[in-house]
C-alpha positions as semicolon CSV with decimal commas, in nm:
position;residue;x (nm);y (nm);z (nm)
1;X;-1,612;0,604;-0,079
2;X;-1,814;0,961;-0,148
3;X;-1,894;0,933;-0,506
4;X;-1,769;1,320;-0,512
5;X;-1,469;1,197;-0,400
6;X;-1,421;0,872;-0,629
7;X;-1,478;1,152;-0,916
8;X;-1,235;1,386;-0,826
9;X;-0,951;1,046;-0,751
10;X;-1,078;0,942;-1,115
11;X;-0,959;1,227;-1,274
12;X;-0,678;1,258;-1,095
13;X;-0,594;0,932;-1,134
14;X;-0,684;0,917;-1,555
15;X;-0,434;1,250;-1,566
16;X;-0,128;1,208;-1,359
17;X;-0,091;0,934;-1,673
18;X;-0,032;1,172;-1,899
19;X;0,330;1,204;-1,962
20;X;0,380;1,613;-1,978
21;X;0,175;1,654;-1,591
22;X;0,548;1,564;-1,458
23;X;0,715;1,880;-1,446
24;X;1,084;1,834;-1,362
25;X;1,164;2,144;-1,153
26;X;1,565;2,198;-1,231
27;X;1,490;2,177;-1,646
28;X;1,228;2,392;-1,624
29;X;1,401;2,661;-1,423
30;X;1,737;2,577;-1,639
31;X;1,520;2,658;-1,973
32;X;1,319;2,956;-1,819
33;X;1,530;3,182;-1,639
34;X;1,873;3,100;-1,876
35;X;1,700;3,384;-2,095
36;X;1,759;3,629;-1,869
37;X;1,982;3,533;-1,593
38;X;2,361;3,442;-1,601
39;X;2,474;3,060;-1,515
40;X;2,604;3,115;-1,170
41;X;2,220;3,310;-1,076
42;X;2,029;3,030;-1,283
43;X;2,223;2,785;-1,046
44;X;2,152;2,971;-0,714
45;X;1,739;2,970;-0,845
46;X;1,764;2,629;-0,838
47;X;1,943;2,558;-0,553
48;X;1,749;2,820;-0,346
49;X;1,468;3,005;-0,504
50;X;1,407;3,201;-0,831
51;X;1,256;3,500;-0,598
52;X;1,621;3,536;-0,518
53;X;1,759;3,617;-0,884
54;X;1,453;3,707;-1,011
55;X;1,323;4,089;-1,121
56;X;0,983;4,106;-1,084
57;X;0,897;4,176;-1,433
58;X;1,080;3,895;-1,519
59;X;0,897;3,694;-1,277
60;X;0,614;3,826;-1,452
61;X;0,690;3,758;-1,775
62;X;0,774;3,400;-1,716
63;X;0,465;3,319;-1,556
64;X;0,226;3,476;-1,788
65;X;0,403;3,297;-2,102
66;X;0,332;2,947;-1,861
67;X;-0,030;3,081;-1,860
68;X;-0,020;3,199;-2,234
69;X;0,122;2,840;-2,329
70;X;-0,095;2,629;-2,135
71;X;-0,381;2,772;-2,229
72;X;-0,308;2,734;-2,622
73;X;-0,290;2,435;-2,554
74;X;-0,563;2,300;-2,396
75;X;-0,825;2,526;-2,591
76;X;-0,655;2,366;-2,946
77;X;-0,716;2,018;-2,758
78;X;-1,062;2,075;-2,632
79;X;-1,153;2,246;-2,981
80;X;-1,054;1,884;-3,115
81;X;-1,256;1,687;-2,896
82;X;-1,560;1,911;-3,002
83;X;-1,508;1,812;-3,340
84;X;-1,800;1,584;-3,471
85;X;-1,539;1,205;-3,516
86;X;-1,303;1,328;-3,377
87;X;-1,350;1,289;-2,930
88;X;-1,742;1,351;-3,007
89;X;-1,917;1,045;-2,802
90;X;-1,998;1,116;-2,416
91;X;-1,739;0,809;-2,390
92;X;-1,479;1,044;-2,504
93;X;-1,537;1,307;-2,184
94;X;-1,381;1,218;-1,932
95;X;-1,037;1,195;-2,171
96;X;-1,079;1,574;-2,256
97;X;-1,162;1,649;-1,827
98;X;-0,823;1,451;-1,856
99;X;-0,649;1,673;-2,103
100;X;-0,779;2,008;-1,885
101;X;-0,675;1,895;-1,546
102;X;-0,309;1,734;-1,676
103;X;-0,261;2,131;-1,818
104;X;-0,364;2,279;-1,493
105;X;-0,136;2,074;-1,291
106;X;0,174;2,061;-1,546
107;X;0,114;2,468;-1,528
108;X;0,047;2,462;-1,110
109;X;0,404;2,319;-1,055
110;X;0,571;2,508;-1,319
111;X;0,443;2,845;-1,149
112;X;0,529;2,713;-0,794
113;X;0,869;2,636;-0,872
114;X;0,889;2,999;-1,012
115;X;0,753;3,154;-0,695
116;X;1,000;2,963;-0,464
117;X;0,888;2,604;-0,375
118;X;1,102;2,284;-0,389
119;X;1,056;1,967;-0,598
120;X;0,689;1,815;-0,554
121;X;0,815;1,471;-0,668
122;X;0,918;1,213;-0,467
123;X;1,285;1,085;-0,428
124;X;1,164;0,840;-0,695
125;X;1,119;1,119;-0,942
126;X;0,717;1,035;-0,901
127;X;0,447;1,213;-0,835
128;X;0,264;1,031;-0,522
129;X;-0,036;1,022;-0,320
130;X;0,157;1,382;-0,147
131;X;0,212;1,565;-0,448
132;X;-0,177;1,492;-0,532
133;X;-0,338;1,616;-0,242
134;X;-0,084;1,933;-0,313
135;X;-0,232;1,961;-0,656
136;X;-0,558;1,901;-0,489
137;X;-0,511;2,214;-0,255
138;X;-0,438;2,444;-0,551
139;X;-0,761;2,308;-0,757
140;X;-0,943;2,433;-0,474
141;X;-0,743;2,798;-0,474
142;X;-0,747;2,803;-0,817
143;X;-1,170;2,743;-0,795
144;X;-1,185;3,019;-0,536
145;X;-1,211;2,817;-0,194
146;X;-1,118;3,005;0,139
147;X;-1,023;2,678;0,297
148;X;-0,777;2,630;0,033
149;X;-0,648;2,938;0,018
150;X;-0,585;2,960;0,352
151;X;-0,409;2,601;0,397
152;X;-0,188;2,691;0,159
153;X;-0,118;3,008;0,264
154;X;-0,017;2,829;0,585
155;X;0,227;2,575;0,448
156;X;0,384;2,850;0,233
157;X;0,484;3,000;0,563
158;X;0,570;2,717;0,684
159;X;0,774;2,621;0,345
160;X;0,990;2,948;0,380
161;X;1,172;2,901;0,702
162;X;1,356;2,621;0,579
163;X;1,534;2,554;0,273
164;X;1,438;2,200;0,087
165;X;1,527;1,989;-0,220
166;X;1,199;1,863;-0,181
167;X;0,848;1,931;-0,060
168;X;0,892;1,818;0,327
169;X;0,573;1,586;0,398
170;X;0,575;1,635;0,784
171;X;0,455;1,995;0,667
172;X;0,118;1,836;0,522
173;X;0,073;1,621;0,808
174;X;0,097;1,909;1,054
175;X;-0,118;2,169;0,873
176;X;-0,364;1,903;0,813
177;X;-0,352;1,924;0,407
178;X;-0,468;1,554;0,414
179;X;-0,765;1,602;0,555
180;X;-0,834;1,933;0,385
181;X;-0,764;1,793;0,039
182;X;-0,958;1,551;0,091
183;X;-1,303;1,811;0,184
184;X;-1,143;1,937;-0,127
185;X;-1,226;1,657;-0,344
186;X;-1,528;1,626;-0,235
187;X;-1,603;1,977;-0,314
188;X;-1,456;1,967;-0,671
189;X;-1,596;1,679;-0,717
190;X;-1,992;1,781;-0,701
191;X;-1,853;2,121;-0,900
192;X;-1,766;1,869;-1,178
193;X;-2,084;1,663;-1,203
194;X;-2,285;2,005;-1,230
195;X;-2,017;2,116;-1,493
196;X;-2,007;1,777;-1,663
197;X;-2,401;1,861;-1,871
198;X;-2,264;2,210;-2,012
199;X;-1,926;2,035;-2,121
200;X;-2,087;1,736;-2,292
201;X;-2,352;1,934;-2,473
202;X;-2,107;2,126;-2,643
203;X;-1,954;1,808;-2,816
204;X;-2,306;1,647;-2,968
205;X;-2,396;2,001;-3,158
206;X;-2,271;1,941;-3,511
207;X;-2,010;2,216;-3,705
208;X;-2,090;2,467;-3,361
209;X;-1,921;2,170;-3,066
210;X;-1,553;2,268;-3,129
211;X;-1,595;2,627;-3,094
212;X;-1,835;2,610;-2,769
213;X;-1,615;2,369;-2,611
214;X;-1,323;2,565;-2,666
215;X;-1,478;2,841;-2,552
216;X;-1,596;2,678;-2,248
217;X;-1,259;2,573;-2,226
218;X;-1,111;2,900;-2,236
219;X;-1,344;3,089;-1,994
220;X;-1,276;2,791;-1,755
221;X;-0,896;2,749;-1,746
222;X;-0,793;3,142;-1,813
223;X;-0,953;3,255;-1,481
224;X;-0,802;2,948;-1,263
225;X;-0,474;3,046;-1,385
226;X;-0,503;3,362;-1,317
227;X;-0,661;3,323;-0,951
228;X;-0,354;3,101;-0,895
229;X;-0,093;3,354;-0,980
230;X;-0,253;3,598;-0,808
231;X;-0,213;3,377;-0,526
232;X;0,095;3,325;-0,552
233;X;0,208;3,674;-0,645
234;X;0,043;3,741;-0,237
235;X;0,226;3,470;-0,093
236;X;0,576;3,556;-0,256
237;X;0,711;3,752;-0,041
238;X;0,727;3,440;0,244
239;X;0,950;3,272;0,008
240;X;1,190;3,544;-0,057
């Protein structure tokens, strides 16, 4: 296999572990839109589509406290591994990678079931080899590929004329999101290796590593959230 590749499938590998990547769609709406939408119009998000009950400043609101929250997050955890003991060692890297990509995929599906798509797990309640190469697509959107953001414009489309429980996987066969996610790894992957020096110099500087990490760490995830909502925000109206 590519090396690029085996990188990328690493990572995803080391973070679909971690237990919060597994976003289970109908809690998540239940919990988000409750504040502001009646029972009977929380029920019809779920059933249908959030786009449906949803203002759009609502829909606004909701997303950018996903960002806000994510983001917290990961910038306390990646200030922590930049502590000298604490994830310090270039063994310790690829847990805090980990840590960065299990945020930006717990916050992907939480913003896609906002904007209108159906459960990315399996009927097992898993995420499978599917629901990674969908993850996969929105790295590469989220990292400001064409290719991705074009694929996915395509099965958004093709998402909207029907109405799903779940993500229908003859859709990724037919708009070739195998095969695209898989140019996608490859991609990402070299990305990461020439990221990977910056990210592990930042932990081996004494008293100044939590800060630069966490600023790294900031600067990284803050403008692939973004480039993903903006995304979606362009695609939204296909799911209305």
């Amino acid at each position: 296999m590519d090396k690029d590749i085996e990188l990328w499938n690493k990572i995803l590998k080391m973070t679909l572990q971690i237990p919060f990547v597994k976003v289970d769609r109908t809690k998540f709406l239940e919990k988000e839109l409750s504040v502001y939408l009646p029972q009977d119009e929380v029920l019809k998000a779920i059933s249908e589509s959030p786009l449906k009950v949803l203002t759009k400043s609502h829909l606004e609101k909701i997303a950018r406290g996903c960002i806000k929250y994510h983001l917290t997050l990961v910038t306390g955890a990646s200030a922590l591994a930049g502590l000298p003991g604490g994830w310090a060692s270039a063994g310790t890297i690829p847990a805090d990678i980990a840590q960065f990509y299990a945020h930006i995929f717990a916050l992907t599906q939480k913003l896609l079931y906002l904007y209108g798509w159906p459960d990315m797990q399996n009927e097992n309640g898993e995420i499978d080899d599917e629901t990674a190469s969908i993850l996969t697509l929105f790295v590469g959107v989220m990292m400001g590929s064409q290719l991705a953001s074009e694929a996915a414009k395509n099965l958004t489309k093709a998402l909207a004329v029907e109405v799903a429980k779940r993500l229908p996987r003859v859709h990724l066969t037919k708009y070739m999101i195998y095969n695209i996610s898989k140019q996608l790894a490859k991609w990402i992957g070299i990305k990461l290796t020439k990221q990977g020096f910056s990210r592990g110099v930042s932990k081996v500087i004494p008293l100044i590593g939590a800060p630069i990490s966490a600023g790294l760490t900031y600067y990284t995830f803050k403008p692939m959230a973004d480039k993903l909502h903006k995304h979606l925000e362009s695609t939204a109206t296909f799911m209305k």
